[in-house]
C-alpha positions in Angstrom: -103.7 43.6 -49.7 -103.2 40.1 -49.5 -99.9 39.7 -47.9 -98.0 38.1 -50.3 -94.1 38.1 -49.9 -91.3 39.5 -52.2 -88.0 38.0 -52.5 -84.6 39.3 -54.3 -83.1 37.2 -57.4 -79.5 36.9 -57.4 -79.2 39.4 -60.4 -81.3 42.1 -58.9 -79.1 41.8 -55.9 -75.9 41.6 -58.2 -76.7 45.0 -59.9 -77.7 46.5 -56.4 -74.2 45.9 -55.5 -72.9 47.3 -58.7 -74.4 50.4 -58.2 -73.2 50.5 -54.8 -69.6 50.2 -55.4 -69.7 52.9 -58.8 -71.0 55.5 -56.3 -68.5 54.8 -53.7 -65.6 54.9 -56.5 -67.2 57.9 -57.8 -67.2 59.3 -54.1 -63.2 58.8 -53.7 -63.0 60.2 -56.5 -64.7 63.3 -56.4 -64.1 64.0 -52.3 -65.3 67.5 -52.9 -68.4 67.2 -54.1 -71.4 68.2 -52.8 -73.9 65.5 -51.7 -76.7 65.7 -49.5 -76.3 63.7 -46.4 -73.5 62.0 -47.3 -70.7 64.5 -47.6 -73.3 66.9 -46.0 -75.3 67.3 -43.2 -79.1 67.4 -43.7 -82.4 69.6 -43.6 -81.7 73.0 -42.2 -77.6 72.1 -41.9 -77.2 70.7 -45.5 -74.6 73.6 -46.4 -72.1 72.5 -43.7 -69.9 69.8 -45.2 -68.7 66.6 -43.6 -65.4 64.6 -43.9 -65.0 61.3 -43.4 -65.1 60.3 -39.1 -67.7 62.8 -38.3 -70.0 61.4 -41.4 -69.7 58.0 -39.4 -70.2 59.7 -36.2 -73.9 61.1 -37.7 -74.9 58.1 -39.1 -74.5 56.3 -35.8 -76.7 58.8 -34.2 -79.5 57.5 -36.2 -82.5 59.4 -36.7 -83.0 62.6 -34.8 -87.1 61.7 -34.2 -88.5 58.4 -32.9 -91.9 59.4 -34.2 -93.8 63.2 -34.0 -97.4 62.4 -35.4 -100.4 61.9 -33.8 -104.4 61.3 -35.1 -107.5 59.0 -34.7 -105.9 55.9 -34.9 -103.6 54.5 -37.2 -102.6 53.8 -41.1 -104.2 50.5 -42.7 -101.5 48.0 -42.8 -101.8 47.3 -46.2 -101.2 50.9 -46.4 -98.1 50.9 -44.5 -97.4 47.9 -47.1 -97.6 49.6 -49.6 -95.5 52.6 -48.7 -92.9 49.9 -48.0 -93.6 48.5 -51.7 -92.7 52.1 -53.1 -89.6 52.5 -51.2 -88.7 48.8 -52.4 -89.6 50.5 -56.0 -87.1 53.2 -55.7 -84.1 51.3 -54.6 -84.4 48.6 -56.8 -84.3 51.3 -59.6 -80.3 52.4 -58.3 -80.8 55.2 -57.7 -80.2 55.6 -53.6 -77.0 53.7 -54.6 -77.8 51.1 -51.5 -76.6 47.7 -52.0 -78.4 44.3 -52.0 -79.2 44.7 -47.9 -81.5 47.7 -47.8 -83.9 45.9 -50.6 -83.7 42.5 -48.4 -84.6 44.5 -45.2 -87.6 45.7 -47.1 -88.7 42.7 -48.3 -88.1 40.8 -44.9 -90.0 44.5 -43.7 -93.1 42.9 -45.9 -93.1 39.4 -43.9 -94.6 42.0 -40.6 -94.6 43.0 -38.7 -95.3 46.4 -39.5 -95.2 49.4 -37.6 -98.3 51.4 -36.5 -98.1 55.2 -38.1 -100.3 57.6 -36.9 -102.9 58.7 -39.6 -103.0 62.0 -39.0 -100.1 65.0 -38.3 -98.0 63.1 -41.6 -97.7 66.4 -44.2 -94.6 67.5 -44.6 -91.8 68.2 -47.1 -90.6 65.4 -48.4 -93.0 63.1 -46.6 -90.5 62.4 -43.6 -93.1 62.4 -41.2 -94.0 59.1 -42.0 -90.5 57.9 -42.9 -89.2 58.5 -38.7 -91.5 55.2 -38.6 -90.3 53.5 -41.0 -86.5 54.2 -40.3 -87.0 52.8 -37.2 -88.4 49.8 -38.0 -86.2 49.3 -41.1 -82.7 50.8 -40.1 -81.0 48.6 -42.9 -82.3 52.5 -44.4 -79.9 54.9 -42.7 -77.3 52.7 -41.2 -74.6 52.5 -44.3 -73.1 55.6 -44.7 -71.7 54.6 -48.0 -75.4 54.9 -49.8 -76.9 57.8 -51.7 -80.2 58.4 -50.0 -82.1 56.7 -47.0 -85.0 57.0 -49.2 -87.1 60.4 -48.4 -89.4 60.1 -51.0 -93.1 60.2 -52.3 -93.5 56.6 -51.1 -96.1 57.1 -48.3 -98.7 59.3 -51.0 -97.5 56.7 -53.9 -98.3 53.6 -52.0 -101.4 54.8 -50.4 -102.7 56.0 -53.4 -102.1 52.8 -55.4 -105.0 51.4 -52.5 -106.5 54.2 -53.6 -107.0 53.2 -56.9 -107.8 49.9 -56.6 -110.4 50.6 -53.9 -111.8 52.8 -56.6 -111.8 50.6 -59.3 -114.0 47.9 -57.7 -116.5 51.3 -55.7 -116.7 51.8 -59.5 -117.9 48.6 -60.7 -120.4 48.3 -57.6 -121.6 51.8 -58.5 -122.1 50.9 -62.4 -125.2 48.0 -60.8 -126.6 50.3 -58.7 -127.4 53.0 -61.0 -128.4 50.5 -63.6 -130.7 48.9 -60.6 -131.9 52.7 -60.7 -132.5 52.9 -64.3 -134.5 50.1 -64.8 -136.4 50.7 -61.4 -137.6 54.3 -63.0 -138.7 52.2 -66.0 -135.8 55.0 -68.3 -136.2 54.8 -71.3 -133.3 52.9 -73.0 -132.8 55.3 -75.8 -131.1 57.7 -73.1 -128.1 54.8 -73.1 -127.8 54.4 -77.0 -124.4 52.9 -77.8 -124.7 55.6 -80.6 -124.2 58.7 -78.4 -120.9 57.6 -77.6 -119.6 58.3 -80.9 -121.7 61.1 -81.2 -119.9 62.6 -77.9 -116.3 61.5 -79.0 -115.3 60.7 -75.6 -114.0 56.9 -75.1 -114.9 57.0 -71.1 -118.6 58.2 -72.0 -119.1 55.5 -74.6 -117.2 52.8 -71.5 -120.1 54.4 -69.3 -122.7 53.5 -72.0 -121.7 50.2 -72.9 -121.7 48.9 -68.7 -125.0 50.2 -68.2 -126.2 48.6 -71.1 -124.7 45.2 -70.5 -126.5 45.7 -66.9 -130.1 46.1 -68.5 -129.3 43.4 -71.2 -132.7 41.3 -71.8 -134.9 44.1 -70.4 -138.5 44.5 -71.7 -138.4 47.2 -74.1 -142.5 47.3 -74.8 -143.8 49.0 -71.7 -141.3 51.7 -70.6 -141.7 55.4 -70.5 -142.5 57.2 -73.9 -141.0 60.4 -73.0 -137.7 61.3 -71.6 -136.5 61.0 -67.9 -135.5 63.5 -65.9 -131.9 64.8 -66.6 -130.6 63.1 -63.3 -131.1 59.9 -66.0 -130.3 61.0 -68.8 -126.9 62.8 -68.1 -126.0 59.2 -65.9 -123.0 58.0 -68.7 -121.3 61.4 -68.8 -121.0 61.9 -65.4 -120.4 58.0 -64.6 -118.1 58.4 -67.5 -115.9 60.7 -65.9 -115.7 59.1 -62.9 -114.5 56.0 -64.9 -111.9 58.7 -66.4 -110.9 59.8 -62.9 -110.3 56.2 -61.7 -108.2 55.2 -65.0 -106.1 58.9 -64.3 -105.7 57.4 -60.4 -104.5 54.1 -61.4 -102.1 55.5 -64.3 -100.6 58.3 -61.7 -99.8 55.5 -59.4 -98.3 53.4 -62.4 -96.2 55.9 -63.3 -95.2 56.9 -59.9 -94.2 53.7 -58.7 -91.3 53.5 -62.0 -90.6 57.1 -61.1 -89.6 57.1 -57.3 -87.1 59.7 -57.0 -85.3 60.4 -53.8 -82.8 63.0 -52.6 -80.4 62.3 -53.6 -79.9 60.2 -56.7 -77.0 58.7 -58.0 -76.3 58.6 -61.6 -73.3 55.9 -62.9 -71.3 56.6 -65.5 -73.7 55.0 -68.4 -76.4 58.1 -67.5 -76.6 60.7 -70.0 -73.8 63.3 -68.8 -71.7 60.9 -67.0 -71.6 59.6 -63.3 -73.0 62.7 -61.0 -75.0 62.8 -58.2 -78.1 65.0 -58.3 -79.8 66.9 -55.1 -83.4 66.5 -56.4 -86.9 67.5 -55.8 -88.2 64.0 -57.2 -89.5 63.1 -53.6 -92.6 65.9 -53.9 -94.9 63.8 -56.0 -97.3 66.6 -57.7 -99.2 64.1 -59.4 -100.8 61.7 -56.7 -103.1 65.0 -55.0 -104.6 66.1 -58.2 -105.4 62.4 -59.3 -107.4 61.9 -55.6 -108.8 65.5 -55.8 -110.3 64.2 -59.4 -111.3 60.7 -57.9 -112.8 62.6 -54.7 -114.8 64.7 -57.0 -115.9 62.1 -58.8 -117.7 60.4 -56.2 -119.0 63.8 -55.1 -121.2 64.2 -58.9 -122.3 60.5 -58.6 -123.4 60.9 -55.7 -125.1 63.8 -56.5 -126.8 62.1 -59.0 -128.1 59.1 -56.9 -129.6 61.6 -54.3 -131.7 63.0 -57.4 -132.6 59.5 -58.1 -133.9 58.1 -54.7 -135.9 61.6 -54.4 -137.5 60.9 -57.8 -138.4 57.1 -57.6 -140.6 58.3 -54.5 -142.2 60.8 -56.7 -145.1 58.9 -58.2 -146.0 61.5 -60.7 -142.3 61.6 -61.5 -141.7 57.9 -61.6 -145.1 56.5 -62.5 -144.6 54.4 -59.5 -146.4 54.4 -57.0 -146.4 57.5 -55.1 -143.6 57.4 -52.3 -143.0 53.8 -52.9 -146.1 52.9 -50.4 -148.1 49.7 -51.4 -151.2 49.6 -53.3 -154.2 50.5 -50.2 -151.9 51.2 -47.8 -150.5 54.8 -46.4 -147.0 55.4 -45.3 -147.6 55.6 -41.9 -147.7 52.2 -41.7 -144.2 52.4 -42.6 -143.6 49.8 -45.3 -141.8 52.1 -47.3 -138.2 53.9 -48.0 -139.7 57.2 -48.0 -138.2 59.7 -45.5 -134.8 57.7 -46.5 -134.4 60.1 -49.6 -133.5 62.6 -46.3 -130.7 60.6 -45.2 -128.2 61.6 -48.1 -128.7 64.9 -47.5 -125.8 65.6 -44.4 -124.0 63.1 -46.5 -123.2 64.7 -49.1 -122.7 67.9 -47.6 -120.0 66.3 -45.5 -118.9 64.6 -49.0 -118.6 68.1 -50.5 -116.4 69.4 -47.7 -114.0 66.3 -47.4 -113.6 67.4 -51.9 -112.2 70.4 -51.1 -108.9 70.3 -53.5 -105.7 69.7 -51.6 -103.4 73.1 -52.6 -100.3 73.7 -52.0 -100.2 75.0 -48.4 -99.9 79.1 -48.4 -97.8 79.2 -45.2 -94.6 77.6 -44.8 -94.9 75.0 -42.4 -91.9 74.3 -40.5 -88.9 76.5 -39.2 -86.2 75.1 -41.0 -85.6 77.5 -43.7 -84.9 74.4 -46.4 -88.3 72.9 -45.9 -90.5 75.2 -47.1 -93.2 73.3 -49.4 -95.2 70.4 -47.6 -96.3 67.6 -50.1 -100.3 67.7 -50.0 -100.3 63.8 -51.3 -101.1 62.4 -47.7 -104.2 65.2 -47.4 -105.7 64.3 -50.6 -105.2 60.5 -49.5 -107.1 60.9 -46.5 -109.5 63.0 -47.9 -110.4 60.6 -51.0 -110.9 57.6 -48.2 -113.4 59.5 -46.5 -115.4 60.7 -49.3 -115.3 57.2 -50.9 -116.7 55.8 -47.2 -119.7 58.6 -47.7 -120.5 57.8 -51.3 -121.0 54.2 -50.0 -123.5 55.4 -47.8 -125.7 57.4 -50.8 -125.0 54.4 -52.6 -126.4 52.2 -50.2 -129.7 54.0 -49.8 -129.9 54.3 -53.8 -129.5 50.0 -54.2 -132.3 49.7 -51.4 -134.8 52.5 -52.5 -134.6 51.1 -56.2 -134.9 47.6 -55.0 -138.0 48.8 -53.0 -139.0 50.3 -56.0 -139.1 46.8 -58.2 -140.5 44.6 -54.6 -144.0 47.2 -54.7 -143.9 46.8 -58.4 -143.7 43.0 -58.6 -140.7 43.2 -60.8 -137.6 41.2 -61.1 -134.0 43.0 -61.8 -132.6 42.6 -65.2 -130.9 39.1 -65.5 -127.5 40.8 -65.0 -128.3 42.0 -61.9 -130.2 39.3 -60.6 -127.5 38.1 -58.1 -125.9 41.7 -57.1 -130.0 42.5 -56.2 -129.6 39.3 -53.7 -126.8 40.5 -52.3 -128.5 43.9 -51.6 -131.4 42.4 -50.2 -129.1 39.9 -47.8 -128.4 43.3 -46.0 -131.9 45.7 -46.5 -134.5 43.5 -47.6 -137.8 45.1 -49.0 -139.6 46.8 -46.5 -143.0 44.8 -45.8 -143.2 45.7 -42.1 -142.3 48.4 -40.0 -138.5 48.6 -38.6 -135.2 50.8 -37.8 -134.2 51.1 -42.1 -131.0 53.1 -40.2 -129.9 49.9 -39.5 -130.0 47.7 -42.6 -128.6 50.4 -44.6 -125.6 50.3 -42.5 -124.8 47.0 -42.9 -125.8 47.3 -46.4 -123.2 50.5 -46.8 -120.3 48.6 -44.5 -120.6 45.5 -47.2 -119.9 47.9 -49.8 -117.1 49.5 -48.7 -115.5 46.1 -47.4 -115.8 45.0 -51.3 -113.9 48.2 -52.4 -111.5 47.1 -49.7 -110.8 43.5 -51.3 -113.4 40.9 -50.7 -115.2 39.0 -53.5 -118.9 39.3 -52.3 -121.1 42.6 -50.8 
């Protein structure tokens, strides 16, 4: 995200070069073995074997496909980045058996610029469809035919997904002062948030929830508030916000753990592995983590946002809230239109949308190409693009729920807890309270696009 550089240290390189030459003297050695692409040729030809000339021939070819795919637009560059940053992952593990030149061409591949990928037509087996891109932009990948792999792999789902989950991380922590904006704004009462339920539920993410919501409403008058309980939209908020937060911390450990376990096909072994020096034809580039993790995440956002629809509907309740009925001004009458009311409609299509883009990312129940080895497409890039777009959405609900509970405190004459004091002047930058008739469409936009450029990597809303 921010463009840094990566460089090689001499012993990285050294150990690189290491590996390089053990699998070459393990090849003249063994000139009978089976390898794929290397003493074979690959997809759909992989059990016709190649000697030494014709191997060279083939690698001089190059890649078959300049590029196949075709969408809307293009990959973020930070997410082409990043697939470049998982590839550098797996070679600098040994594995691909590539010496010192392939990691240097993907670190100089860092420095841009970048290629543009399509962002759409990208599922396949192994994730090549991506990779024709980056082969030609990087051909330090397939040129040396004395290398294990030319690194098909989960990269493209592992990298994207690591944006992924930092995006969510900071949606997560935006979404945390919203819904406290909404607590307090409803006037909850605070024993709905007692730290004590979090032992009473046993679950560490739910007591997490608990403890940032309360941190949020810190110094808030506690004389005053409702005497009888909220409606369960509030008083389920820190279970489902807290497994959300679980869904976030299960994305950011998938990627962790992906990123040490890039696998390609296939991997070289030297002779200190358990079993001696082999070389393995693997399925390690189908990463069956990454899609459930961004199913979970999607889903998540899908229940919050749920729960802020509920929210907005019931602050403009008056006999609900106790506010004042559909958030109008004391005398006045909603015609006038100094209200949010009629914005509670707005989430409706979005979440509907929201619920559709959630739909889990399965396996694929038709075999999708004709070679008769690639049978299975990875479903990592699907869940990817459908997690971005549902995150975009739940921007949107949570943009209408930070300006309807702001409303709520303006009519009110209330300030935000302390806490919030300076995330409530960022809100009202973008929709300040409504005091005379305009297009609300408008500043909720702008107030959704700030969100989701925070979630992207800036400091402020």
């Amino acid at each position: 995200l921010g463009g840094e550089r990566a460089r090689l240290g001499p012993d990285v390189a050294a150990r690189l070069e290491a590996d390089r030459a053990a699998f070459q003297a393990w090849l003249a050695d063994n000139p009978g073995r089976f390898v794929y692409g290397v003493t074979s040729d690959f997809g759909p030809h992989a059990n016709r074997r190649l000697e030494g000339e014709e191997r060279r021939r083939l690698r001089q070819l190059g890649v078959p496909f300049l590029g196949l795919s075709f969408g809307d637009g293009a990959l973020p560059e930070a997410g082409v980045r990043a697939m470049v940053v998982a590839l550098l992952a797996l070679f600098l593990r040994g594995g691909p058996a590539a010496g010192p030149a392939v990691a240097e061409a993907l670190c100089r591949a860092l420095d841009g610029p970048l290629p543009k990928i399509p962002d759409g037509g990208l599922t396949s087996p192994g994730e090549m469809m991506p990779m024709f891109y980056l082969y030609q932009a990087i051909p330090e990948l397939v040129a040396d035919e004395g290398q294990a792999s030319a690194g098909n792999s989960a990269a493209a789902s592992v990298g994207l997904a690591g944006l992924a989950a930092i995006g969510a991380r900071r949606r997560l922590e935006l979404a945390v002062q919203v819904l406290a904006l909404s607590y307090e704004a409803f006037n909850a009462p605070l024993e709905h948030l007692d730290p004590a339920l979090g032992e009473l539920w046993g679950d560490p993410f739910e007591a997490e929830a608990l403890a940032r919501l309360m941190a949020c409403l810190e110094g808030v008058p506690t004389d005053g508030r409702r005497d009888y309980q909220a409606p369960v939209s509030y008083r389920i908020l820190p279970r489902v916000l807290g497994q959300a937060l679980r869904a976030g911390a299960r994305l950011s450990d998938t990627v962790e753990v992906s990123l040490q376990a890039m696998v390609s096909n296939p991997m070289f072994l030297p002779e200190e592995g358990r079993g001696g020096a082999r070389a393995l034809s693997t399925g390690g580039f189908h990463n069956a983590l990454v899609p459930q993790a961004l199913d979970g995440m999607s889903a998540a956002w899908v229940d919050l946002a749920s729960l802020m629809h509920r929210h907005i509907v019931k602050l403009h309740r008056g006999a609900v809230s106790g506010l004042p009925d559909r958030l109008v001004r004391e005398g006045e009458s909603y015609r006038q239109g100094r209200t949010t009311s009629y914005l509670e409609f707005v989430p409706g299509d979005i979440l509907e949308e929201m619920r559709r883009w959630a739909e889990p990312s399965l396996l694929s129940p038709a075999e999708p190409g004709a070679s008769h080895q690639d049978d299975v497409s990875a479903p990592g890039l699907i869940a990817w693009r459908n997690e971005r777009r549902v995150a975009v959405l739940f921007d949107r609900v949570m943009a209408v729920m930070a300006a309807v509970a702001s409303q709520a405190l303006d009519v009110t004459g209330r300030a935000a807890p302390v806490p919030l004091t300076g995330f409530l002047e960022e809100v009202r930058e973008h929709f300040p309270p409504v005091c005379e008739k305009r297009v609300l469409g408008e500043d909720a936009a702008r107030l959704a696009a700030a969100f989701t450029h925070r979630a992207a990597g800036s400091e402020r809303a």
